[in-house]
PAZAPA-4460 file (N, C-alpha, C; in steps of 0.05 Angstrom, whole numbers, plus 32768, in hexadecimal, padded with zeros to 4 digits):
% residues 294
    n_x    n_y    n_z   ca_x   ca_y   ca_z    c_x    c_y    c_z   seq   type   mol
   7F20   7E68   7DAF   7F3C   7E5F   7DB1   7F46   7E63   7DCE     1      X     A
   7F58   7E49   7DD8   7F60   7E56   7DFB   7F7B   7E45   7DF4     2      X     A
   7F8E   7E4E   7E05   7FA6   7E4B   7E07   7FB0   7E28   7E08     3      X     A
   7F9D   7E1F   7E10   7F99   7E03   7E0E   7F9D   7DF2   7DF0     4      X     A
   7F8F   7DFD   7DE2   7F96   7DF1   7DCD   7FA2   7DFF   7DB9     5      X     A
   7FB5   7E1C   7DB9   7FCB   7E20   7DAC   7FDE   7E0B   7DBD     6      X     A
   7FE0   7E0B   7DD6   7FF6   7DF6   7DE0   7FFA   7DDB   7DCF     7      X     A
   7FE1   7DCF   7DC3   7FDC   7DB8   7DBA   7FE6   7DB8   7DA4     8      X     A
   7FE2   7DD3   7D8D   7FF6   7DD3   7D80   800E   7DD2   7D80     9      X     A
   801D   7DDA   7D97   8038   7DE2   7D98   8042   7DC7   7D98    10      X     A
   8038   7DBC   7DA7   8045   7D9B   7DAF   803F   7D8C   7D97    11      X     A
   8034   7D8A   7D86   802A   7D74   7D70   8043   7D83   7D62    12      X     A
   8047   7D9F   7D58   805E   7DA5   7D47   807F   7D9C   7D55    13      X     A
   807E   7D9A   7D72   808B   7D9A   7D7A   809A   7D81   7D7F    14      X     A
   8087   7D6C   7D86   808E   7D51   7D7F   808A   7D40   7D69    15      X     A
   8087   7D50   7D54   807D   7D3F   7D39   8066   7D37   7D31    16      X     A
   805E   7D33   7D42   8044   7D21   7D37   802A   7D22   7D58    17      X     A
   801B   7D1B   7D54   8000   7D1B   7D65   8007   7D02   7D79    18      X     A
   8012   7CE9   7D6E   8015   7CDC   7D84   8026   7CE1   7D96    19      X     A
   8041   7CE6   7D98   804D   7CF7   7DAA   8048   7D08   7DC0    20      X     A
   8037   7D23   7DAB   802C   7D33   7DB9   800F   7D29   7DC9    21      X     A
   7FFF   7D11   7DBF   7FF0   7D12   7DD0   7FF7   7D0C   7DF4    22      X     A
   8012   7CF8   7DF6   801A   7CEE   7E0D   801E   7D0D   7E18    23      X     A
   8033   7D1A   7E16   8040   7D39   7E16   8021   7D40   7E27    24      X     A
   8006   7D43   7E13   7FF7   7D54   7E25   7FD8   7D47   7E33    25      X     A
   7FE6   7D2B   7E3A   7FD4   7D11   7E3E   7FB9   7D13   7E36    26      X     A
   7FB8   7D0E   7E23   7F9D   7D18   7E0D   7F9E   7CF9   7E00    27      X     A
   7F89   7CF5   7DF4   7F87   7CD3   7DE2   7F89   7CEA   7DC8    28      X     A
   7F98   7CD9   7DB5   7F9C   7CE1   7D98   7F80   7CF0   7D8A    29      X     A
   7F6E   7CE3   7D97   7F59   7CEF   7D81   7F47   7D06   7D92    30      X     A
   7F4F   7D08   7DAE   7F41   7D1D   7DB6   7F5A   7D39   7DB1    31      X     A
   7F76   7D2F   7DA5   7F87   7D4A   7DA7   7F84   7D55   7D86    32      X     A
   7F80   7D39   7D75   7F74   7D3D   7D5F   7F5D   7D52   7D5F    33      X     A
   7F41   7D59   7D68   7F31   7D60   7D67   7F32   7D79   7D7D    34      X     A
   7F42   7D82   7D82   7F50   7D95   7D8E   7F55   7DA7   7D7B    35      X     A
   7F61   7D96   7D67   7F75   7DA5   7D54   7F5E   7DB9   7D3A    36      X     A
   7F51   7D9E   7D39   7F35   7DA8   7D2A   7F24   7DBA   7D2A    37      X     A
   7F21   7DB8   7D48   7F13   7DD5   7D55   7F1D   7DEE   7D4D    38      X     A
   7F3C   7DF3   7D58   7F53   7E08   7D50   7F51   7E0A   7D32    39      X     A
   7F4D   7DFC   7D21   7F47   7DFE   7D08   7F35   7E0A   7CFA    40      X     A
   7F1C   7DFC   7D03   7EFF   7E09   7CFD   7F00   7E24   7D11    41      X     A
   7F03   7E2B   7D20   7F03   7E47   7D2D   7F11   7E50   7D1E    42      X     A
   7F27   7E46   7D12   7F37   7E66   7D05   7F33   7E62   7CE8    43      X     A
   7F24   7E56   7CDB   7F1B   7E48   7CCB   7F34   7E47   7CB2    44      X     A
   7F43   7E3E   7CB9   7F63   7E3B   7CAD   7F6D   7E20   7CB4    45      X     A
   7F7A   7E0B   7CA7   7F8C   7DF6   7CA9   7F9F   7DFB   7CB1    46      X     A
   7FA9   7DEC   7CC5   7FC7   7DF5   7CCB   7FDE   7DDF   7CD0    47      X     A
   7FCF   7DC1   7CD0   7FE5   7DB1   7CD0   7FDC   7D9F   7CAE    48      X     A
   7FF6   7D9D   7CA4   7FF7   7D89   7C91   7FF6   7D6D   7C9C    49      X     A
   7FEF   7D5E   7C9F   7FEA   7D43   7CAD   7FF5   7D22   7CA6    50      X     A
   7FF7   7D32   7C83   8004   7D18   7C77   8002   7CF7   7C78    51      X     A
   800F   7CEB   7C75   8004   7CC8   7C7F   800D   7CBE   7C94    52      X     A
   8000   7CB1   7CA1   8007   7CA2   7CC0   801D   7CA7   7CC6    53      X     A
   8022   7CA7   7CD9   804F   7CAD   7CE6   805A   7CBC   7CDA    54      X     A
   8052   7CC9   7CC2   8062   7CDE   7CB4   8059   7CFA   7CC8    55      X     A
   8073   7D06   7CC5   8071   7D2F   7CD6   8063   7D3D   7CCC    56      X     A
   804F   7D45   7CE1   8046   7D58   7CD3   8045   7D71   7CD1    57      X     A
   8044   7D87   7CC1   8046   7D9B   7CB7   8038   7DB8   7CBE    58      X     A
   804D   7DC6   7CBD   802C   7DDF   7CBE   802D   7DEC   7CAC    59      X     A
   800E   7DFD   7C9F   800D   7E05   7C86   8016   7E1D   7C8F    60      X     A
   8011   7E32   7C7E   8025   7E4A   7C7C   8012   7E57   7C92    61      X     A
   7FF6   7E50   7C95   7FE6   7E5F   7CB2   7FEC   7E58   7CC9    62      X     A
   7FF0   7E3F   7CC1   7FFE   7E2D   7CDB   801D   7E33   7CE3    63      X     A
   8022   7E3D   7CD6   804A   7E4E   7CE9   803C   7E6C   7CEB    64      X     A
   8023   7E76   7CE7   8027   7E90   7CF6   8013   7E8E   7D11    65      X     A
   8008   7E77   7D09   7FF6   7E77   7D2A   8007   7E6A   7D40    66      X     A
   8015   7E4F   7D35   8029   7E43   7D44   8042   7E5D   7D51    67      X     A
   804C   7E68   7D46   8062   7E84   7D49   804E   7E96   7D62    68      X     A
   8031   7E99   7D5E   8028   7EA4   7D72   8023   7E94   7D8A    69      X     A
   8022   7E81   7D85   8016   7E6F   7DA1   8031   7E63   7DA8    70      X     A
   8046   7E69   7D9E   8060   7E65   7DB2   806A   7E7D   7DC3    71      X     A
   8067   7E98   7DB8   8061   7EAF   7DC7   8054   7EB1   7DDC    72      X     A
   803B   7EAC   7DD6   8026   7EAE   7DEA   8022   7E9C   7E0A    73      X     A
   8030   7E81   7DFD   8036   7E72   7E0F   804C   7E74   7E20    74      X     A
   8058   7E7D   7E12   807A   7E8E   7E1F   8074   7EA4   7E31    75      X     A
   8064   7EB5   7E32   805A   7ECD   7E3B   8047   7EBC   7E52    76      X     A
   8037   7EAA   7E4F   802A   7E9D   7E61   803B   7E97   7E7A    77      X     A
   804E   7E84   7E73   8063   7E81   7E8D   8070   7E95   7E99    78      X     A
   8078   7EA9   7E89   8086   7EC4   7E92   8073   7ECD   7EAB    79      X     A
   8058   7ECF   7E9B   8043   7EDA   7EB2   8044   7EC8   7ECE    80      X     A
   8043   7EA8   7EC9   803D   7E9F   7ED8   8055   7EA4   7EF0    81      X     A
   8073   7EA6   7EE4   8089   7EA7   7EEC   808A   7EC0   7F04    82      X     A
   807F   7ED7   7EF9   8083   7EEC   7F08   806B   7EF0   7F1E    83      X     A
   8050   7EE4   7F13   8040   7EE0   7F33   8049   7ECD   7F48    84      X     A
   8054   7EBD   7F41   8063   7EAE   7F50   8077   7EC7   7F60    85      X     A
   8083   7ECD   7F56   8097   7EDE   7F5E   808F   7EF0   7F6C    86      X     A
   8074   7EFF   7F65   8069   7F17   7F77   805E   7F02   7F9C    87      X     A
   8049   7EF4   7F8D   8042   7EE0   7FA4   8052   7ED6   7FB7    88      X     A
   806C   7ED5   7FAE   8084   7ECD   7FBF   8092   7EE7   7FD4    89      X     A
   808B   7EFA   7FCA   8099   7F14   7FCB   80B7   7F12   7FC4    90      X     A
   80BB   7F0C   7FB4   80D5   7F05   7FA1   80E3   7F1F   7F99    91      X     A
   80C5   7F2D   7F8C   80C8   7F3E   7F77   80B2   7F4F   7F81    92      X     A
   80AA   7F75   7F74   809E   7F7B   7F7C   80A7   7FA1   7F83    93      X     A
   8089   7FB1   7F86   8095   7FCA   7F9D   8086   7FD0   7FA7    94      X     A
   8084   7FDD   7FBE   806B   7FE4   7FD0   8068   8006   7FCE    95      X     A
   8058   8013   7FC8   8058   8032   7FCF   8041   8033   7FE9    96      X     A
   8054   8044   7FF9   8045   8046   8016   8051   8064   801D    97      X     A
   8033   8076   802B   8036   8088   8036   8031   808B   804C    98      X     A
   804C   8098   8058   8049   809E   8077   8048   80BD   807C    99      X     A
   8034   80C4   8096   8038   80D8   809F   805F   80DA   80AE   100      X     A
   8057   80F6   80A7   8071   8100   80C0   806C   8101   80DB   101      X     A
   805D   8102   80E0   8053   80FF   80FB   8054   80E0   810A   102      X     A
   8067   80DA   8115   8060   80BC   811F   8072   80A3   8112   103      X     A
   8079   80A7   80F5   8085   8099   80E4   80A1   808D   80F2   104      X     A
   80B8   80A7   8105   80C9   8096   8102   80C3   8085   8119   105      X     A
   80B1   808C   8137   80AC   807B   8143   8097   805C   8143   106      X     A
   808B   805E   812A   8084   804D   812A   8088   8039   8113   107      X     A
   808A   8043   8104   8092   8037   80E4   80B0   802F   80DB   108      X     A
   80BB   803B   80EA   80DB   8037   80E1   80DF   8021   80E9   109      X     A
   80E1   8012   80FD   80E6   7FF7   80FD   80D5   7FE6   80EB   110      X     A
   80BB   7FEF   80EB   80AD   7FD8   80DB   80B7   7FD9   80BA   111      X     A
   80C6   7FEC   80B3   80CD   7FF1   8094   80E4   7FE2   8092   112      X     A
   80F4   7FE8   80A4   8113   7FD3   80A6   8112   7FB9   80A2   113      X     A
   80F8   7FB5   80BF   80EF   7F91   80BD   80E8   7F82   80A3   114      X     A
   80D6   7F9A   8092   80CE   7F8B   8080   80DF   7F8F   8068   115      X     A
   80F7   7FA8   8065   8107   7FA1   805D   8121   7F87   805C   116      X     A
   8127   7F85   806E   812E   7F6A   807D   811A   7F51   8073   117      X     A
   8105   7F4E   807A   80F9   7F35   8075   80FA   7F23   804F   118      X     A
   80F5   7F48   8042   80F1   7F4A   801D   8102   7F5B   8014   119      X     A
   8112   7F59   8013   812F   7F6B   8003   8128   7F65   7FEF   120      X     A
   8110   7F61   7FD6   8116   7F62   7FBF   80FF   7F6E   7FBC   121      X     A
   80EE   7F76   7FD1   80D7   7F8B   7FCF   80E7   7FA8   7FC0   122      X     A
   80DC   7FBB   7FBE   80EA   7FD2   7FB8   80D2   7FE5   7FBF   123      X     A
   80D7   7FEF   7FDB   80CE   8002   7FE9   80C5   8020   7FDA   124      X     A
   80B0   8028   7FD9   80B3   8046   7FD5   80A6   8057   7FEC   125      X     A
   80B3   8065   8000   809E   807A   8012   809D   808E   8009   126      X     A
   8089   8095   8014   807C   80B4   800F   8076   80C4   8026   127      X     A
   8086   80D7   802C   807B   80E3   8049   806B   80FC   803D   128      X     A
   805A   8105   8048   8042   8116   804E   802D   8116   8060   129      X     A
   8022   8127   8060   800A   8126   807B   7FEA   8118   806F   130      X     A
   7FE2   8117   8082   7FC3   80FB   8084   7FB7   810C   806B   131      X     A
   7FAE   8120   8069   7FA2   812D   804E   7FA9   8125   8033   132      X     A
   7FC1   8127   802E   7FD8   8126   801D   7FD1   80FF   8018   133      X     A
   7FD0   80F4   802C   7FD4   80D9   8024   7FBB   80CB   801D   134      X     A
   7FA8   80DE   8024   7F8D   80CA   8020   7F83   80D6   7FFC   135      X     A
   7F95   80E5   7FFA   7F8F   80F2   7FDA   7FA3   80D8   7FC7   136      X     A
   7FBF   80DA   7FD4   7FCD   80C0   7FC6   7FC6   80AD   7FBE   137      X     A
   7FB1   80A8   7FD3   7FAB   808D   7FDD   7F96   8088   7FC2   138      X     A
   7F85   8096   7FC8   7F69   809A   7FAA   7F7D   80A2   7F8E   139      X     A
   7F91   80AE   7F91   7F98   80AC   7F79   7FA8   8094   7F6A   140      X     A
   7FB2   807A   7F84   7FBF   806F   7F77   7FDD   806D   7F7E   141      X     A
   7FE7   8085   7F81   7FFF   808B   7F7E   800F   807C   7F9E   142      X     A
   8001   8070   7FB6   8007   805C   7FC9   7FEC   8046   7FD0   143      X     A
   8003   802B   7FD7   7FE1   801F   7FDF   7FD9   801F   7FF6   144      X     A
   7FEF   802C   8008   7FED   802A   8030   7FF8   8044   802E   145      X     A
   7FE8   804C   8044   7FE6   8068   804B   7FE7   8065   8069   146      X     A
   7FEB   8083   807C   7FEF   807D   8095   7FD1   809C   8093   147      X     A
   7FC3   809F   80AB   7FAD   80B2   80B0   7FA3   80AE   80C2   148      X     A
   7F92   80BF   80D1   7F7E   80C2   80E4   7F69   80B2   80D7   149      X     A
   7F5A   809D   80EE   7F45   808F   80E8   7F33   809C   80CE   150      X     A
   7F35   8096   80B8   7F23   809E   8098   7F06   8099   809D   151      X     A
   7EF2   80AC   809E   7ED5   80A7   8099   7EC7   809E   8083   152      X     A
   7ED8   80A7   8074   7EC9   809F   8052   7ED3   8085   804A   153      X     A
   7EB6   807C   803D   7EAE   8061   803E   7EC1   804C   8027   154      X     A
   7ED4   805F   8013   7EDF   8052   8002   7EFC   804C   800B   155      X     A
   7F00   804F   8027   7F15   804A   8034   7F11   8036   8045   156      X     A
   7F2A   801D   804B   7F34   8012   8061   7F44   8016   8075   157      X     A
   7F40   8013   8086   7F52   8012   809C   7F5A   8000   80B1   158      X     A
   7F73   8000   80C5   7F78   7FF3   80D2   7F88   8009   80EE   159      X     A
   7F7B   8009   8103   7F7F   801B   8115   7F98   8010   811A   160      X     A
   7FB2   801E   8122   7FC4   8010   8129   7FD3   8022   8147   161      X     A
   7FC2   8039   8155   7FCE   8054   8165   7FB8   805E   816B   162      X     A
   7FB8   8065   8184   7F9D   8075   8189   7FA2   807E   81AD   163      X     A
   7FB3   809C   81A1   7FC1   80A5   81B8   7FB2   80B8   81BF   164      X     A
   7FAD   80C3   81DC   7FA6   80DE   81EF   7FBA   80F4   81E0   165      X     A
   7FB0   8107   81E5   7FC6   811E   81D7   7FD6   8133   81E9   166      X     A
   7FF0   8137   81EE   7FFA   8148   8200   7FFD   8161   81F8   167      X     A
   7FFF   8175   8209   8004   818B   8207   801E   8193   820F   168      X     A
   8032   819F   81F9   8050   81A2   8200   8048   81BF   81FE   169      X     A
   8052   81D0   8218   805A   81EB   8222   806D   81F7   8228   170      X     A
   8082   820D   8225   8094   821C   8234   8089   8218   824D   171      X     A
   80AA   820B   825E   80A6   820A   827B   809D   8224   827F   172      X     A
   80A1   8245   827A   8091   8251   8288   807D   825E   8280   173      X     A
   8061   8251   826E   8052   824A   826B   8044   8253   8280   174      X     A
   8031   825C   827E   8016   825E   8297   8009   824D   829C   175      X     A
   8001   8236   8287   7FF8   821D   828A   8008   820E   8297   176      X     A
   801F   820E   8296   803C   81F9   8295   802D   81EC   82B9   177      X     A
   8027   8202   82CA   801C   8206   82E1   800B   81EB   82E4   178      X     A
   7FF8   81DD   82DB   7FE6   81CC   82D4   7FF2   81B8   82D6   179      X     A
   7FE1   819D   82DC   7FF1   8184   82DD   7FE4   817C   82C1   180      X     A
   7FCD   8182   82C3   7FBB   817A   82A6   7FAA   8194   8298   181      X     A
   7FA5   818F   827E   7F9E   81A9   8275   7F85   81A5   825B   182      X     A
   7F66   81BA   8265   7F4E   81AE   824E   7F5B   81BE   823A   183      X     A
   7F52   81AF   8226   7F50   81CA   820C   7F38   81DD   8213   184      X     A
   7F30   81DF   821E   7F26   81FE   821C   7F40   8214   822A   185      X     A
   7F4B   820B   823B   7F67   8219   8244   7F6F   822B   822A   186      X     A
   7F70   821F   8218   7F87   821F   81F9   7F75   823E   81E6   187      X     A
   7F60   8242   81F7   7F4E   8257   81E7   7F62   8279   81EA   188      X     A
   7F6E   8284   81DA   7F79   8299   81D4   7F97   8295   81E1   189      X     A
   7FA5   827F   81E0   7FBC   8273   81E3   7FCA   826D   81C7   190      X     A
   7FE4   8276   81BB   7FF4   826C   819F   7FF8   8255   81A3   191      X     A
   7FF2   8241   818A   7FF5   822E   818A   8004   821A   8171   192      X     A
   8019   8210   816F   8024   820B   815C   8018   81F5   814E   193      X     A
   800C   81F3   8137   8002   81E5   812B   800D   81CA   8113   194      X     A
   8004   81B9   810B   8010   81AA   80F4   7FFB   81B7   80DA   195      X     A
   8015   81B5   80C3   8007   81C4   80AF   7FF3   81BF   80A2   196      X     A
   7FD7   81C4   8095   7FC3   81BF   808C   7FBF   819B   8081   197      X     A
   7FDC   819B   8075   7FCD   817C   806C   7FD5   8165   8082   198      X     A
   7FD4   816E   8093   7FD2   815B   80AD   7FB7   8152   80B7   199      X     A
   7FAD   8140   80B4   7F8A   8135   80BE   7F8E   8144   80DD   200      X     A
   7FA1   8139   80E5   7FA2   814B   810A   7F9D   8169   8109   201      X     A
   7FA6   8174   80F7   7FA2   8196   80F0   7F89   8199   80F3   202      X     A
   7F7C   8191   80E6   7F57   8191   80E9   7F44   8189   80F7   203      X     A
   7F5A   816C   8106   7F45   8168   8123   7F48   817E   813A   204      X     A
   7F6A   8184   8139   7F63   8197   814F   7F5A   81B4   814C   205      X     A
   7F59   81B3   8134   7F45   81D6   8138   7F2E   81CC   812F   206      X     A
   7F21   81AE   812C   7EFF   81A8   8124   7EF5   81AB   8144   207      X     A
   7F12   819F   815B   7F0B   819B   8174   7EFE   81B1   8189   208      X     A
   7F1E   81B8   8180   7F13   81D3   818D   7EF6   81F4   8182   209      X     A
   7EF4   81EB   8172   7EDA   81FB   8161   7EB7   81F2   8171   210      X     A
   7EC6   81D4   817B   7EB1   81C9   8186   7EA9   81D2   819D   211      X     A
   7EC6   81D5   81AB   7EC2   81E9   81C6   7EC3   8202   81C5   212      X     A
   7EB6   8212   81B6   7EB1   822C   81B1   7EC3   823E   81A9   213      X     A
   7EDB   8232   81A4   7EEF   8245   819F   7F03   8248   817D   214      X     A
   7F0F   8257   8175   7F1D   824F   815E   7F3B   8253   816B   215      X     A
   7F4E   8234   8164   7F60   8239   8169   7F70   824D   8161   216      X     A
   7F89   825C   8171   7F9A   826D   8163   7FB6   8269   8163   217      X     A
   7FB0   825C   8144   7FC8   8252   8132   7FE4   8267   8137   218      X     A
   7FF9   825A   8143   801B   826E   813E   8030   826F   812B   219      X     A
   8028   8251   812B   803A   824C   810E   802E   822C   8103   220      X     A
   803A   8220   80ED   802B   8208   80E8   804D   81F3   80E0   221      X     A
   8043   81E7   80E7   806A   81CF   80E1   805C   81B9   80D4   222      X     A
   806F   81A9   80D1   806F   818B   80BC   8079   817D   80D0   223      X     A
   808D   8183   80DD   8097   8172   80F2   809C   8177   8111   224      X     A
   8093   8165   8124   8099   816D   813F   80AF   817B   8147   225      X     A
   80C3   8179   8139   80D8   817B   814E   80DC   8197   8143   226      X     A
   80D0   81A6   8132   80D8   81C0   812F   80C9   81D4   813F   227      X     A
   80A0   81C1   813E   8094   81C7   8154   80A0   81CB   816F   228      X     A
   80AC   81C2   8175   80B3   81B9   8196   80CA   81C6   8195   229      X     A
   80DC   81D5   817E   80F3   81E2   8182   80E3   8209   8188   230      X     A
   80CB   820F   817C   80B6   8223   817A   80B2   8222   8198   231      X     A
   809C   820C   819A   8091   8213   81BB   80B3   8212   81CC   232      X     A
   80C8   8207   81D5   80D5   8215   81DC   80DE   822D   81D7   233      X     A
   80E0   8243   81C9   80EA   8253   81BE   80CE   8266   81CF   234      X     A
   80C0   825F   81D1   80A5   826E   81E1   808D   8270   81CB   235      X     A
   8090   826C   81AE   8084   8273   819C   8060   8271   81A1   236      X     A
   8058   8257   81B0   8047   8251   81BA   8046   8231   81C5   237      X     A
   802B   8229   81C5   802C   8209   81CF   8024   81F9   81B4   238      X     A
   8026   81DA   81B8   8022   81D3   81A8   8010   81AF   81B7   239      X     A
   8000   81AC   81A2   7FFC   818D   81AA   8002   8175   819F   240      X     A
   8005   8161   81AF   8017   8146   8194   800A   8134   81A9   241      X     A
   800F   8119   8192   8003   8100   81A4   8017   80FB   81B9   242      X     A
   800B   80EE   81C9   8026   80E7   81E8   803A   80D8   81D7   243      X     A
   8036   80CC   81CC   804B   80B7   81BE   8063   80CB   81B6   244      X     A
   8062   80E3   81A1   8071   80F4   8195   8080   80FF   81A7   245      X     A
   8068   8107   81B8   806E   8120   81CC   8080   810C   81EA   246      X     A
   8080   80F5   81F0   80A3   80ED   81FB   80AD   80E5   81EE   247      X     A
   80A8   80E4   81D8   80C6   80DC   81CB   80D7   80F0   81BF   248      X     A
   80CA   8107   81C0   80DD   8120   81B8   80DD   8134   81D0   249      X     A
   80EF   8127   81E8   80EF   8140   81F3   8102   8158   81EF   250      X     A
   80FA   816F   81FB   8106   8188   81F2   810D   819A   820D   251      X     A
   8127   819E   8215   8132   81AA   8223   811F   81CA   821D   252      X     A
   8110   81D5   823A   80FF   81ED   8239   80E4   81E8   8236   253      X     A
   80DE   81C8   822C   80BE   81C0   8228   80B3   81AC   823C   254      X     A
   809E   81B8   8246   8091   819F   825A   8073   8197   8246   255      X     A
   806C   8186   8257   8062   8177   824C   8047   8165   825F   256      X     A
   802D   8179   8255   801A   8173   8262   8005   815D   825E   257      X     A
   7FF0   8151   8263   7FDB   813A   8254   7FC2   8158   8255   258      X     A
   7FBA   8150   8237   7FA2   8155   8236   7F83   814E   8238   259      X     A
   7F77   8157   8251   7F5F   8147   8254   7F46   8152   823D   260      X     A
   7F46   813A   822A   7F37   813F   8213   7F33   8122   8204   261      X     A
   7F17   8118   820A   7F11   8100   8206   7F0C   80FC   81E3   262      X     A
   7F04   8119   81DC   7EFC   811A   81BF   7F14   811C   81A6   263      X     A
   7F2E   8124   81BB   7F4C   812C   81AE   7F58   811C   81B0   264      X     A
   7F5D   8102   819A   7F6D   80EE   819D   7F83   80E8   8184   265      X     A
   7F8F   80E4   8181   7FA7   80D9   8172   7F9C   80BF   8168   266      X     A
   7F8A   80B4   814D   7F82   809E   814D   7F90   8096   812E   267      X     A
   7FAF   8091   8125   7FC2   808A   8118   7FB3   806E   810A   268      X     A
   7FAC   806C   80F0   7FA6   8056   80E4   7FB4   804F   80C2   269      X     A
   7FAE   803C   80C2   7FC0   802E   80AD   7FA8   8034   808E   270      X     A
   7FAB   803B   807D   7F8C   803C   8066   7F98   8033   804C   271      X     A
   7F79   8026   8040   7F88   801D   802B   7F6C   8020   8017   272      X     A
   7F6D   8021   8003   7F51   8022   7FF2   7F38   8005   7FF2   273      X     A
   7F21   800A   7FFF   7F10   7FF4   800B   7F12   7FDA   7FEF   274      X     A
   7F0B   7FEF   7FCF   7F0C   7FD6   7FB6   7F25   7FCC   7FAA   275      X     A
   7F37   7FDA   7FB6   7F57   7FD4   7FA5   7F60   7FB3   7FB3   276      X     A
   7F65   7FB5   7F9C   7F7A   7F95   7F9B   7F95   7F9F   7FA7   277      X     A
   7F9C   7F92   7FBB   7FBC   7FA2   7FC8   7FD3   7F8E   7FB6   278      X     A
   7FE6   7F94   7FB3   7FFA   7F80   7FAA   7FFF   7F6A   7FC2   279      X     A
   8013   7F5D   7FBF   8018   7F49   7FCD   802A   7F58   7FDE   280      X     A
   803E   7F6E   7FD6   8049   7F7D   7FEB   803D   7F8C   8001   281      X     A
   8027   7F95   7FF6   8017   7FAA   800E   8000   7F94   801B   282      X     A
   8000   7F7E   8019   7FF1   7F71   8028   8004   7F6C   8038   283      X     A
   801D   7F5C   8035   8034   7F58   8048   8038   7F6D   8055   284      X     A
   803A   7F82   804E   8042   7F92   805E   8029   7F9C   8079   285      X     A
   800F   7F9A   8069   7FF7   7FA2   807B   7FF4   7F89   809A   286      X     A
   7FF9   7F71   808A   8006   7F65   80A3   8019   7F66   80B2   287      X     A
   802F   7F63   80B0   8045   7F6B   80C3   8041   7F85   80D1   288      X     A
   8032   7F95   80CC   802F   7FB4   80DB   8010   7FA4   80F3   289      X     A
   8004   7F98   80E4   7FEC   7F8D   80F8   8001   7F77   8108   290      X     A
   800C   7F6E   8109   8013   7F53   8116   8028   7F64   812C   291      X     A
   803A   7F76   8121   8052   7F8C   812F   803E   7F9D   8146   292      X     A
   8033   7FAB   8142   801B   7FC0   814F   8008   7FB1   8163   293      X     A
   7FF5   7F9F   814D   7FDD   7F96   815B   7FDB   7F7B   816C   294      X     A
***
């Protein structure tokens, strides 16, 4: 049985009789006839009374409960059809997307507006948390765009969209502050203000520095720069951020050095699950951030 020929019923009850309906579903009389037959012998039940030539025909008492379903079903058919249309259009719809704190309002805040602006009938959900935090979301479902440090594992996509040098913000009187540029090996038995564990950056820079023989020493750990950068002023210690972060928040008492470290980079990407079907929102949206950026 396919939707095809409950329709065939609908229209023969609907216009009376077979010749009618055959025009209705441009069929010749005897192929909508044998249509009908089919639907018959499959459900092995009669369902139209047929009566004599030009006379209406009828449905038996099987025939108004299959007819009753295949007006449902057909009804539900358009509905469906109605609302992919609607998603396809971006009509209708919501997107769940997670952004780091790190980077978000400089770089994402316009592009959220825009695309608010472009689809006002999208219905936005963000999620802020750090790259750890979002690549767990991400596998669970719970967003379909995520923001993170370039993802290694293979059940991930990505789209590089940042890939900054990293500065070192110090108390002007800093011993380093002295330096025009500064290695991380400098940073070995120096406080250093950190982002808190579920930051992907948290783990490059103490995977980095472990590499150069040393274990960083953590002073405190933040969620957000600007509390960082209210710390290293305060003398608490230093801290590092991508250049991007690190001018755009400056801080009366903090200078602000480049770090020569080819292995220490700020590499900000867009992720999405490699087998997932994205909606029609998070593809729109995965473009406009590639088309805005790239």
């Amino acid at each position: 049985m396919d939707l095809r020929e409950l329709r065939f019923l609908v229209e023969i009850v609907n216009c009376g009789g077979f010749g009618k309906a055959a025009e209705v579903v441009h069929l010749s009389q005897p192929a909508l006839s044998k249509a009908i037959r089919g639907l018959e012998e499959e459900l092995d039940e009669t369902l139209l009374e047929r009566g004599y030539r030009g006379s209406k025909v009828r449905l038996t008492p099987a025939g108004e409960v299959v007819y009753r379903h295949a007006v449902e079903l057909l009804s539900r058919r358009e509905q469906m059809l109605h609302e992919l249309h609607a998603l396809r259009g971006l009509e209708t719809g919501e997107l769940n997307i997670g952004l780091s704190p790190l980077g978000s309002a400089e770089i994402f805040a316009p592009i959220i507006a825009r695309f608010r602006a472009t689809y006002p009938e999208i219905e936005i959900h963000l999620r802020e948390r750090g790259g750890v935090e979002q690549e767990d979301a991400l596998r669970n479902g719970e967003v379909e765009l995520a923001t993170s440090l370039v993802p290694t594992d293979a059940d991930v996509d990505w789209l590089q969209i940042c890939d900054d040098p990293m500065m070192l913000t110090l108390p002007q009187a800093h011993p380093l502050a002295e330096k025009k540029a500064i290695r991380l090996e400098d940073l070995n038995g120096v406080s250093i203000i950190g982002f808190d564990s579920s930051f992907q950056l948290s783990k490059l820079i103490g995977d980095t520095c472990r590499n150069k023989g040393f274990e960083p020493d953590i002073a405190a750990e933040v969620t957000h720069p600007d509390f960082g950068l209210a710390l290293v002023a305060a003398g608490t210690g230093v801290m590092l951020l991508p250049r991007l972060i690190a001018e755009r928040h400056v801080t009366e008492g903090v200078v602000v050095r480049p770090l020569e470290s080819s292995s220490l980079r700020w590499s900000l990407s867009l992720i999405w699950r490699r087998r997932a079907s994205l909606s029609f929102a998070a593809r729109a949206m995965r473009e406009m951030i590639r088309e805005t950026l790239l």
